[in-house]
C-alpha positions as CSV (number, residue, x, y, z in Angstrom):
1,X,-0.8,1.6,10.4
2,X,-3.2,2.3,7.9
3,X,-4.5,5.8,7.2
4,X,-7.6,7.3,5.8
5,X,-7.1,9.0,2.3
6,X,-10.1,10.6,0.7
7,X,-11.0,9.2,-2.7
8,X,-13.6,11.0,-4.8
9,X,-15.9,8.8,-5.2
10,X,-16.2,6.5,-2.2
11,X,-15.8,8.9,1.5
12,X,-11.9,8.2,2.8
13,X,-10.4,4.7,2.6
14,X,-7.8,3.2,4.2
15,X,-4.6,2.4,2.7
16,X,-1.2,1.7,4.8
17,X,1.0,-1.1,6.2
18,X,-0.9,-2.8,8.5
19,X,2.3,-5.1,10.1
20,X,5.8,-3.9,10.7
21,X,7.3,-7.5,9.6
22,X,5.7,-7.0,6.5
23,X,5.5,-4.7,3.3
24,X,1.9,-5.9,2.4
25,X,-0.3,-3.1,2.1
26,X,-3.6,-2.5,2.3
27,X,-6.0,-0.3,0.5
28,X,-9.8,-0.9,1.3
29,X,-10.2,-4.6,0.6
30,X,-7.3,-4.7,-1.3
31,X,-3.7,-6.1,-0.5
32,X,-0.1,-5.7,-2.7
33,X,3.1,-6.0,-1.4
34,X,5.1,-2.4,-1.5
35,X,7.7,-4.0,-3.3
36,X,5.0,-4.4,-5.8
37,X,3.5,-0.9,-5.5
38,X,6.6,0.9,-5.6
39,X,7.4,-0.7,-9.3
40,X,3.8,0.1,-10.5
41,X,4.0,3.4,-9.7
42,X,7.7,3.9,-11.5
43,X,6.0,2.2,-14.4
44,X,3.2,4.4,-14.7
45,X,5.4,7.5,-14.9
46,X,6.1,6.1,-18.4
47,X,2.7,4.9,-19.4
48,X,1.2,8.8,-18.5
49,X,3.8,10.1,-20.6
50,X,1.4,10.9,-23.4
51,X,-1.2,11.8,-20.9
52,X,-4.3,9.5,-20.1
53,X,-3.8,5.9,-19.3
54,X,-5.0,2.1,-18.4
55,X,-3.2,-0.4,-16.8
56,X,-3.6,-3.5,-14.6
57,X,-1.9,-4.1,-10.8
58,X,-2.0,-7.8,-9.8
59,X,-3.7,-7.6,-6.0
60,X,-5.3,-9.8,-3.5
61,X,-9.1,-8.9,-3.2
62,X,-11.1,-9.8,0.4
63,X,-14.4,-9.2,-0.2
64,X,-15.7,-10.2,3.5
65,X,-15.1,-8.2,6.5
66,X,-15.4,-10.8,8.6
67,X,-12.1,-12.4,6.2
68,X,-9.8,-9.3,6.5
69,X,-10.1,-9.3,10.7
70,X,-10.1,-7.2,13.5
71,X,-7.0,-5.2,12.9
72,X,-7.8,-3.4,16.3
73,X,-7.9,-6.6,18.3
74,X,-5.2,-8.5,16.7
75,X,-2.5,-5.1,17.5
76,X,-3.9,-5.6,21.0
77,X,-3.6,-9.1,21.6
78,X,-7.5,-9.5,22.5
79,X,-9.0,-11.4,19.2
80,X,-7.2,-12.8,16.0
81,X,-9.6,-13.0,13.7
82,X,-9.6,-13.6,9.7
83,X,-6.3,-12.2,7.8
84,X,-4.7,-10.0,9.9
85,X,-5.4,-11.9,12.7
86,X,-3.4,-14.8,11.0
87,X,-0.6,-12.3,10.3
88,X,-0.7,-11.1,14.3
89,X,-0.4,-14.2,15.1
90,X,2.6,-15.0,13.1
91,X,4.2,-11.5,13.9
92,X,2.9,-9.6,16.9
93,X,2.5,-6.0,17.9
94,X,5.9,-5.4,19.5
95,X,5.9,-4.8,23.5
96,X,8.0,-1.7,23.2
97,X,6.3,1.2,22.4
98,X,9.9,2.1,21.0
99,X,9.9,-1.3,18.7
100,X,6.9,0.3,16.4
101,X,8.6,1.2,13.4
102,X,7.8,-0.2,10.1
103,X,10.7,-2.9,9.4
104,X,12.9,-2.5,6.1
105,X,13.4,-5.8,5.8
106,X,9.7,-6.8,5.4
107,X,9.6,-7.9,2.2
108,X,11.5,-11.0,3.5
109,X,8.3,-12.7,5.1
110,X,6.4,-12.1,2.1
111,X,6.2,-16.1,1.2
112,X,5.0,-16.7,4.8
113,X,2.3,-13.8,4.1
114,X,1.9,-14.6,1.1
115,X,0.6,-18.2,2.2
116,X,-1.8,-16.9,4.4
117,X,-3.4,-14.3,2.4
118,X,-3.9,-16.7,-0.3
119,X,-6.4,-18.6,2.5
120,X,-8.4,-15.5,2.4
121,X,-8.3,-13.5,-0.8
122,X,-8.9,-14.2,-4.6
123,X,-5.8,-13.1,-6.6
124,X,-7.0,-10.7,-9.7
125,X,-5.1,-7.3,-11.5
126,X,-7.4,-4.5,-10.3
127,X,-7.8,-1.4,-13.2
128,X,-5.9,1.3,-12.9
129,X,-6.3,4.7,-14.6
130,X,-5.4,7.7,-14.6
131,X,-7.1,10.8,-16.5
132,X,-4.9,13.7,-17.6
133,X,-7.8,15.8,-18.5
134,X,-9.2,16.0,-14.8
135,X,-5.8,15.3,-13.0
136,X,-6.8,11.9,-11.4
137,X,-6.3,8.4,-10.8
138,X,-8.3,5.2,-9.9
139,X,-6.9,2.0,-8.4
140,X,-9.3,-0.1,-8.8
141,X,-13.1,1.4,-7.8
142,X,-11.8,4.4,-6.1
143,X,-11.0,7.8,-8.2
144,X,-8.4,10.0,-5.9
145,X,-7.0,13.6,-7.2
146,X,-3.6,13.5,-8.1
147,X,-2.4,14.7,-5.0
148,X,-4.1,12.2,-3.2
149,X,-2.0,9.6,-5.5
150,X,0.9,11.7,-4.4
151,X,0.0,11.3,-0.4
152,X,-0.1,7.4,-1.0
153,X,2.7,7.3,-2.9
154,X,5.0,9.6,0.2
155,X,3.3,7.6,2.5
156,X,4.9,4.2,1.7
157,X,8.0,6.6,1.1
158,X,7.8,7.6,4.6
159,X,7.3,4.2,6.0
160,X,3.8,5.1,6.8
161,X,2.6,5.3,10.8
162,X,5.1,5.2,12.8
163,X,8.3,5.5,9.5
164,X,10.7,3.1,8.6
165,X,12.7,1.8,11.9
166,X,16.3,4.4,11.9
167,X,15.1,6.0,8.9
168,X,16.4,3.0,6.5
169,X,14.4,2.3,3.9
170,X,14.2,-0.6,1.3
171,X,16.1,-0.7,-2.0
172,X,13.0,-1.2,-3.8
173,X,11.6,2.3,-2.0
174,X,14.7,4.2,-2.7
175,X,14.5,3.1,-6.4
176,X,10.9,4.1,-7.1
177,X,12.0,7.3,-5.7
178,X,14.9,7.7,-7.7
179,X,12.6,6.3,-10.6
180,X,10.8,9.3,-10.9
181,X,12.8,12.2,-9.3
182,X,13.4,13.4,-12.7
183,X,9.7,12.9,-13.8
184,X,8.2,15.6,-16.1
185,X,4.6,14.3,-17.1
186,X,1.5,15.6,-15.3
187,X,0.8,12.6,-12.8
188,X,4.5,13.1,-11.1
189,X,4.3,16.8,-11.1
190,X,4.7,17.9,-8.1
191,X,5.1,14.9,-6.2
192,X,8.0,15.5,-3.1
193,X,9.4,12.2,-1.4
Protein backbone atom coordinates (compact mmCIF):
# COMPACT_ATOMS: atom_id res chain seq x y z
CA UNK A 1 0.00 0.00 0.00
CA UNK A 2 0.92 3.42 -0.43
CA UNK A 3 2.86 5.29 2.25
CA UNK A 4 3.27 8.91 3.30
CA UNK A 5 6.81 10.34 2.58
CA UNK A 6 7.47 13.86 3.60
CA UNK A 7 8.52 16.16 0.75
CA UNK A 8 9.74 19.61 1.46
CA UNK A 9 7.71 21.56 -0.08
CA UNK A 10 4.21 20.11 -0.23
CA UNK A 11 3.32 18.25 3.72
CA UNK A 12 3.78 14.16 3.18
CA UNK A 13 2.64 12.46 -0.03
CA UNK A 14 1.80 9.27 -0.87
CA UNK A 15 3.88 7.07 -2.91
CA UNK A 16 3.58 3.05 -3.03
CA UNK A 17 2.05 0.11 -4.88
CA UNK A 18 -1.43 0.46 -4.62
CA UNK A 19 -2.35 -3.39 -6.20
CA UNK A 20 -0.41 -6.53 -5.56
CA UNK A 21 -1.03 -7.74 -9.35
CA UNK A 22 0.58 -4.90 -10.43
CA UNK A 23 4.01 -2.84 -10.32
CA UNK A 24 2.23 0.52 -11.07
CA UNK A 25 3.03 3.00 -8.53
CA UNK A 26 1.72 5.79 -7.34
CA UNK A 27 3.17 9.05 -6.14
CA UNK A 28 0.51 11.86 -5.37
CA UNK A 29 -1.35 12.05 -8.69
CA UNK A 30 1.24 10.47 -10.44
CA UNK A 31 1.54 6.75 -11.79
CA UNK A 32 4.88 4.74 -13.41
CA UNK A 33 5.29 1.37 -13.48
CA UNK A 34 8.39 0.11 -11.03
CA UNK A 35 9.81 -1.51 -13.84
CA UNK A 36 10.04 1.99 -15.07
CA UNK A 37 11.21 3.55 -11.79
CA UNK A 38 13.72 1.21 -10.95
CA UNK A 39 15.68 2.07 -14.57
CA UNK A 40 15.31 5.86 -13.84
CA UNK A 41 16.71 5.69 -10.77
CA UNK A 42 19.97 3.40 -12.09
CA UNK A 43 20.16 6.08 -14.81
CA UNK A 44 20.31 8.98 -12.54
CA UNK A 45 23.24 7.51 -10.68
CA UNK A 46 25.12 8.37 -13.89
CA UNK A 47 23.57 11.67 -14.79
CA UNK A 48 24.49 13.03 -10.83
CA UNK A 49 27.88 12.03 -11.40
CA UNK A 50 29.18 15.53 -11.94
CA UNK A 51 26.76 16.73 -9.28
CA UNK A 52 23.47 18.69 -10.03
CA UNK A 53 21.13 17.42 -12.66
CA UNK A 54 17.73 17.53 -14.96
CA UNK A 55 16.03 14.89 -16.40
CA UNK A 56 12.53 13.81 -17.61
CA UNK A 57 10.47 10.39 -16.25
CA UNK A 58 7.64 9.58 -18.68
CA UNK A 59 4.33 9.26 -16.02
CA UNK A 60 0.70 9.20 -16.12
CA UNK A 61 -0.77 12.37 -14.55
CA UNK A 62 -4.59 12.36 -12.81
CA UNK A 63 -5.35 15.60 -12.03
CA UNK A 64 -9.05 14.75 -10.57
CA UNK A 65 -9.60 13.05 -7.36
CA UNK A 66 -12.71 11.96 -8.21
CA UNK A 67 -10.50 9.99 -11.45
CA UNK A 68 -7.89 8.31 -9.28
CA UNK A 69 -10.78 6.57 -6.84
CA UNK A 70 -11.48 5.49 -3.59
CA UNK A 71 -8.55 3.34 -2.94
CA UNK A 72 -10.15 2.60 0.57
CA UNK A 73 -13.41 1.35 -0.84
CA UNK A 74 -12.16 -0.46 -3.84
CA UNK A 75 -9.49 -2.79 -1.07
CA UNK A 76 -12.77 -3.35 0.71
CA UNK A 77 -15.07 -4.28 -1.84
CA UNK A 78 -17.66 -1.39 -0.89
CA UNK A 79 -17.23 1.24 -3.98
CA UNK A 80 -15.07 1.06 -7.27
CA UNK A 81 -14.75 4.24 -8.23
CA UNK A 82 -12.44 5.99 -10.99
CA UNK A 83 -8.77 4.31 -11.55
CA UNK A 84 -8.25 2.15 -8.88
CA UNK A 85 -11.59 1.20 -8.72
CA UNK A 86 -11.16 -0.15 -12.39
CA UNK A 87 -7.92 -1.91 -11.32
CA UNK A 88 -9.95 -3.54 -8.06
CA UNK A 89 -12.18 -4.63 -10.16
CA UNK A 90 -9.94 -6.31 -12.53
CA UNK A 91 -7.68 -7.70 -9.55
CA UNK A 92 -9.25 -7.76 -6.14
CA UNK A 93 -8.01 -7.41 -2.57
CA UNK A 94 -7.19 -11.03 -1.86
CA UNK A 95 -9.50 -12.92 0.80
CA UNK A 96 -6.62 -14.19 2.82
CA UNK A 97 -5.13 -11.96 5.06
CA UNK A 98 -2.01 -14.31 4.27
CA UNK A 99 -2.44 -13.60 0.23
CA UNK A 100 -1.31 -9.71 0.85
CA UNK A 101 1.95 -9.64 -0.47
CA UNK A 102 3.01 -7.52 -3.25
CA UNK A 103 3.27 -10.09 -6.40
CA UNK A 104 6.73 -10.38 -8.40
CA UNK A 105 5.29 -11.02 -11.33
CA UNK A 106 3.31 -7.76 -11.61
CA UNK A 107 4.75 -6.35 -14.25
CA UNK A 108 2.95 -8.95 -16.37
CA UNK A 109 -0.63 -7.17 -16.27
CA UNK A 110 0.94 -4.02 -17.17
CA UNK A 111 -0.82 -3.90 -20.80
CA UNK A 112 -4.20 -4.68 -18.99
CA UNK A 113 -3.31 -1.56 -16.62
CA UNK A 114 -1.91 0.05 -18.83
CA UNK A 115 -5.31 0.22 -20.88
CA UNK A 116 -7.21 1.41 -18.08
CA UNK A 117 -5.02 4.12 -16.84
CA UNK A 118 -4.83 5.49 -20.23
CA UNK A 119 -9.01 6.07 -19.65
CA UNK A 120 -8.05 8.26 -16.85
CA UNK A 121 -4.68 9.98 -16.97
CA UNK A 122 -2.74 12.24 -19.58
CA UNK A 123 0.62 10.60 -20.39
CA UNK A 124 3.58 13.50 -20.02
CA UNK A 125 7.60 13.16 -18.65
CA UNK A 126 7.39 14.88 -15.34
CA UNK A 127 10.95 17.02 -14.33
CA UNK A 128 13.18 15.64 -12.33
CA UNK A 129 16.05 17.21 -10.51
CA UNK A 130 18.27 16.78 -8.28
CA UNK A 131 20.53 19.57 -6.47
CA UNK A 132 23.94 18.60 -5.24
CA UNK A 133 24.46 21.78 -3.43
CA UNK A 134 21.48 21.22 -0.92
CA UNK A 135 21.36 17.35 -1.13
CA UNK A 136 17.90 17.04 -2.80
CA UNK A 137 15.66 15.80 -5.42
CA UNK A 138 12.25 16.73 -7.04
CA UNK A 139 10.07 14.43 -9.11
CA UNK A 140 8.03 16.44 -10.55
CA UNK A 141 6.48 19.35 -8.02
CA UNK A 142 7.69 17.80 -4.86
CA UNK A 143 11.38 18.58 -3.52
CA UNK A 144 12.34 15.50 -0.93
CA UNK A 145 15.97 15.34 0.97
CA UNK A 146 18.06 12.90 -0.28
CA UNK A 147 17.20 10.48 2.24
CA UNK A 148 13.75 10.75 1.54
CA UNK A 149 14.71 9.74 -2.26
CA UNK A 150 16.58 6.97 -0.48
CA UNK A 151 13.22 5.77 1.55
CA UNK A 152 11.31 5.59 -1.88
CA UNK A 153 13.77 4.06 -3.57
CA UNK A 154 14.10 0.90 -0.43
CA UNK A 155 10.62 1.00 -0.42
CA UNK A 156 9.94 -0.45 -3.91
CA UNK A 157 13.15 -2.54 -2.96
CA UNK A 158 11.27 -3.92 -0.10
CA UNK A 159 8.15 -4.61 -2.02
CA UNK A 160 6.53 -1.82 -0.09
CA UNK A 161 3.35 -2.67 2.54
CA UNK A 162 3.10 -5.79 3.14
CA UNK A 163 6.99 -6.98 0.91
CA UNK A 164 7.26 -8.94 -2.04
CA UNK A 165 5.27 -12.43 -1.64
CA UNK A 166 8.41 -15.21 -0.18
CA UNK A 167 10.81 -12.56 -0.34
CA UNK A 168 11.29 -12.86 -4.41
CA UNK A 169 11.74 -9.94 -6.04
CA UNK A 170 11.69 -8.88 -9.80
CA UNK A 171 14.74 -8.94 -12.07
CA UNK A 172 14.24 -5.48 -12.84
CA UNK A 173 14.41 -4.71 -8.76
CA UNK A 174 17.35 -6.86 -8.27
CA UNK A 175 19.16 -4.99 -11.16
CA UNK A 176 18.60 -1.42 -10.11
CA UNK A 177 20.01 -2.65 -6.94
CA UNK A 178 22.86 -4.11 -8.22
CA UNK A 179 23.00 -0.92 -10.63
CA UNK A 180 24.08 1.13 -7.96
CA UNK A 181 25.59 -1.04 -5.13
CA UNK A 182 28.87 0.27 -6.25
CA UNK A 183 27.66 3.96 -6.56
CA UNK A 184 30.05 6.72 -5.36
CA UNK A 185 28.27 10.18 -6.22
CA UNK A 186 26.42 12.19 -3.61
CA UNK A 187 22.69 11.16 -4.46
CA UNK A 188 23.54 7.22 -3.79
CA UNK A 189 25.61 7.90 -0.82
CA UNK A 190 24.39 6.20 1.68
CA UNK A 191 21.54 4.55 0.29
CA UNK A 192 21.07 0.61 1.90
CA UNK A 193 18.73 -1.77 -0.07
Amino acid sequence: MPLAFPSLNHGSIAFGFFNIDTDLLLLEHYFLFASDFCAYTAFLDRQCEKGSFETSWDAYSIDRREDIGDLMAAIHGVRFTGFTGEVYRLFPFPQKEEDFKQKPEGDENRAAVEALIRRYAVSKPIVIRGEAEHGTVALAEYLFTKETFHRLMEYVWLGGYPRWRDGVRPAYVAKMKKDLEKSRNWLMRGLAL
